[in-house]
TILOMAR-425952 format. One record per residue (C-alpha): x, y, z; residue in one letter. Coordinates in steps of 0.5 Angstrom, whole numbers, plus 500, padded with zeros to 3 digits. Layout:
XYZa/...
***
This chain:
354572084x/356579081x/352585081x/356590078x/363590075x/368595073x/375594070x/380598069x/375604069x/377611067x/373617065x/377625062x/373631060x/376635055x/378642057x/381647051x/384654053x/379658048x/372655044x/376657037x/381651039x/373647040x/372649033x/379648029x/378641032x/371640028x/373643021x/381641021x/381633022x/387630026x/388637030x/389636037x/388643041x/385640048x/388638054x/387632057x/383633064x/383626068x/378625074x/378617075x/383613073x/384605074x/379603078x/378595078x/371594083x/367588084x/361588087x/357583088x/349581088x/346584095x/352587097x/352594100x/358599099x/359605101x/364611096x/367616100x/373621099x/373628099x/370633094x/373633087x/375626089x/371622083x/366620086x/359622083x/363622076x/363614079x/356614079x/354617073x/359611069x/356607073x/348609071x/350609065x/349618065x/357618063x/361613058x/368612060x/374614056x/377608058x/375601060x/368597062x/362597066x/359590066x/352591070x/347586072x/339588073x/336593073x/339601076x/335605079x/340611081x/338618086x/343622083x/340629083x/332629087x/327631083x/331632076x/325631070x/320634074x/315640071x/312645076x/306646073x/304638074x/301635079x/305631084x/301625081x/302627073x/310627075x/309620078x/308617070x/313622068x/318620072x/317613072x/318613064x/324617065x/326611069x/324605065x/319604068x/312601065x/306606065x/301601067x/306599073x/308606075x/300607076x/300602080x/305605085x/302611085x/298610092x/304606095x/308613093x/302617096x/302614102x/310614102x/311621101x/305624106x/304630102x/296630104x/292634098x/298637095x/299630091x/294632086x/298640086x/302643082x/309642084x/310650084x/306650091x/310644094x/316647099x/322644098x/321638103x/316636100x/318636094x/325632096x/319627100x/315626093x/322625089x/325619094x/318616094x/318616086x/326614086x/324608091x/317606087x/319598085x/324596088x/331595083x/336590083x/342595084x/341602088x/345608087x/345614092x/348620091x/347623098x/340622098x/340622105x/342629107x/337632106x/329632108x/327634115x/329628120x/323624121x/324623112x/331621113x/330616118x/323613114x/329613108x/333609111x/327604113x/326604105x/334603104x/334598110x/329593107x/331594100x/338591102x/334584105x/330583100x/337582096x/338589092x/345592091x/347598095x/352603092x/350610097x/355616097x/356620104x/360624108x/355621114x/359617118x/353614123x/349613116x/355608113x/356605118x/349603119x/347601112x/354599109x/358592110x/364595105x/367602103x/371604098x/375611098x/377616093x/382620092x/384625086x/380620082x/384613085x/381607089x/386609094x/383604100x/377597100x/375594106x/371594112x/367601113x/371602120x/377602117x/376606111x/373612115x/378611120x/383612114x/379618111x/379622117x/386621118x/388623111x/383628112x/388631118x/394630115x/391634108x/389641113x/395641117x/399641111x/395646109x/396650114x/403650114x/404652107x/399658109x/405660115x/410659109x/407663104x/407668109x/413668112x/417667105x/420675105x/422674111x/430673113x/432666116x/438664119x/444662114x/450663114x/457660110x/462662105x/456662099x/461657095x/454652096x/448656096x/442651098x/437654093x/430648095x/429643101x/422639100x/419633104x/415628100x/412622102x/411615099x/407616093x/413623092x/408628093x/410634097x/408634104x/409638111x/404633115x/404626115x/402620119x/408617124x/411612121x/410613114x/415613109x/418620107x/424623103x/428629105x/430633098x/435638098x/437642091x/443647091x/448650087x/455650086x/458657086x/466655086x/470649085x/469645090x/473638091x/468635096x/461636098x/458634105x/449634105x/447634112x/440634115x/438635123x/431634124x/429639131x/423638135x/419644137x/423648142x/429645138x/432639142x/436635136x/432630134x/436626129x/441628123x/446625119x/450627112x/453624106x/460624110x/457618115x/453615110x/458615105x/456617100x/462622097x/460627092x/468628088x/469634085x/463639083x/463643078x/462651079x/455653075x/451647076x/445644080x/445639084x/440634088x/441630094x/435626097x/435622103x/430617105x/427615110x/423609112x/419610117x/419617121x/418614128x/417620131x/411623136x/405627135x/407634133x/411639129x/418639127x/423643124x/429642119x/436645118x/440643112x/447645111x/453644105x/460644107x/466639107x/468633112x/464630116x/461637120x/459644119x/465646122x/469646117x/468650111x/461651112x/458653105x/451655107x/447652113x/439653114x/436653121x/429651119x/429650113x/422647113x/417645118x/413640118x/407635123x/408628124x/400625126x/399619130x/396614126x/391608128x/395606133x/395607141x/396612145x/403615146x/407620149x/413624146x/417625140x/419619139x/415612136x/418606137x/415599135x/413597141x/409590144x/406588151x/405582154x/400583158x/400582165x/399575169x/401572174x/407568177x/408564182x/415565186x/417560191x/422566195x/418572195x/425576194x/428572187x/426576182x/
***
């Protein structure tokens, strides 16, 4: 039976550039002065009864904005939300509590803020008391409570009755170790007695442990579902790929005024060279053999009868490793015409390369090689880093797809036949 499901949910914010435009758009109707900004886009999720589902993906990715659809705290822009029983979410610990109330007082408070009956909550009460183990701090003010009994008494409030579908936003990262592990008791039972789990974390033992499914996030899209080893083991490569990249445009930046090996008669000049990878987004990491696409922009300076795009890709300490051109793969361009930008991709179904960093020269010229009328040919280019991927270890720059057998034994009549 389905618990929760989402179709087609997508949620944007409105950003304007100035509060007047805010204003004009009150007073003037059918005026538009906003811009669009969207954090969650087509996402398709079942979840069914008793099914416990882990959101992970990295900040900004959407997954609280998920949530609060989810809870009913935001409405989508786009899209619907079916739920099934009854929601109880632990998005923001302690929200509607008063300091000068008693623990006890914000019990009853809390309780109706979460739908729950005053004469049901007030039963609760010495189940939650025993729970949060405050002491005599339970009938003080909540301004004399330490932060950790405060994030204990929210829980104990949060988890009174036990609800049809659980929403975790983190809950489990904060408190002192003891609570965590008595949280995650709460949670553990909770799942057994049928309730439905929806647990964001960046804690991948606590994932493991209490989740069977895991749904990644990024920039606002599903981007993987399935089994929580797999999804993680996903996250953290992307996660890789994303600090390297990072971390090679830092060395770019840095190094963009200075002078780079170029030569030629400028009757070509390469203006741009990019990497991309399957989804087209501008990469310098990338896990091995994935999909990317070599993009190559120039100028024309001077009539030219026949163009010539080359690459070559070089490993660390420059051996050659791979490269080609439009001659060999015949593609020929004709005559181009002086005062025009051109583009030449050339796409790369996997880069079955080894772990480590790479570099890459473009050259424009005629015939098949640099040799003859060279235009402008580019040593390092760019630079980029190719990740292993989830696969077995090997070594070296090249990553061919490779089986084994395994080792058996034979039998050999003559020891010296092979």
């Amino acid at each position: 039976m389905t618990a929760l499901c989402l179709s087609n949910v997508g949620k944007a914010y409105r950003r304007y550039a100035h509060p007047r435009d805010r204003l004009a758009e009150w007073l003037l109707p059918g005026a538009n002065r906003h811009q669009e900004i969207w954090v969650l886009r087509n996402v398709d999720v079942q979840i069914d009864r008793g099914e416990s589902v882990a959101i992970v993906g990295q900040n900004g990715a959407g997954k609280s904005t998920l949530l609060k659809l989810i809870t009913g705290v935001a409405k989508p822009t786009e899209g619907a939300i079916a739920r099934d029983g009854r929601i109880s979410a632990i998005l923001e610990l302690g929200i509607g509590f008063h300091p000068e109330f008693t623990g006890r007082q914000n019990i009853l408070i809390a309780g109706q803020l979460l739908g729950i009956g005053m004469e049901e909550m007030s039963e609760a009460v010495p189940s939650i008391a025993e729970f949060a183990e405050i002491g005599d701090y339970f009938d003080q003010p909540l301004r004399t409570y330490s932060s950790g009994m405060h994030v204990r008494l929210a829980f104990a409030v949060a988890t009174a009755i036990r609800p049809d579908i659980l929403v975790l936003d983190e809950a489990l990262a904060v408190g002192d170790a003891y609570f965590q592990h008595k949280c995650a008791g709460r949670i553990r039972a909770f799942r057994e007695r049928g309730t439905t789990l929806l647990f964001v974390s960046h804690d991948p033992v606590a994932i493991r442990t209490l989740c069977d499914r895991a749904l990644l996030f990024d920039r606002g899209v599903l981007a993987k579902d399935g089994a929580p080893d797999q999804v993680l083991e996903y996250y953290n490569a992307t996660i890789a790929r994303r600090e390297a990249d990072y971390q090679i445009r830092v060395v770019e930046a840095a190094s963009a005024g200075r002078p780079r090996t170029r030569s030629g008669d400028r009757k070509a000049t390469i203006e741009a060279v990019d990497f991309v990878d399957g989804s087209s987004a501008s990469v310098r990491a990338l896990q091995s053999r994935a999909s990317a696409r070599i993009r190559v922009t120039f100028a024309v300076n001077a009539p030219i009868e026949s163009l010539t795009v080359g690459f070559l890709i070089r490993d660390r300490v420059g051996n050659d490793v791979f490269g080609t051109n439009t001659h060999h793969l015949d593609r020929p361009t004709g005559s181009l015409i002086p005062g025009k930008r051109y583009r030449c991709e050339f796409d790369i179904a996997a880069v079955a390369l080894g772990q480590g960093h790479y570099s890459i020269a473009v050259a424009l010229h005629e015939s098949d090689s640099h040799l003859v009328r060279n235009h402008d040919w580019w040593d390092q280019a760019l630079v980029f880093q190719v990740l292993r991927a989830d696969e077995p270890y090997r070594i070296g720059i090249a990553n061919l797809p490779i089986e084994c057998s395994g080792i058996r034994e034979i039998e050999r009549a003559d020891p010296w036949q092979p």
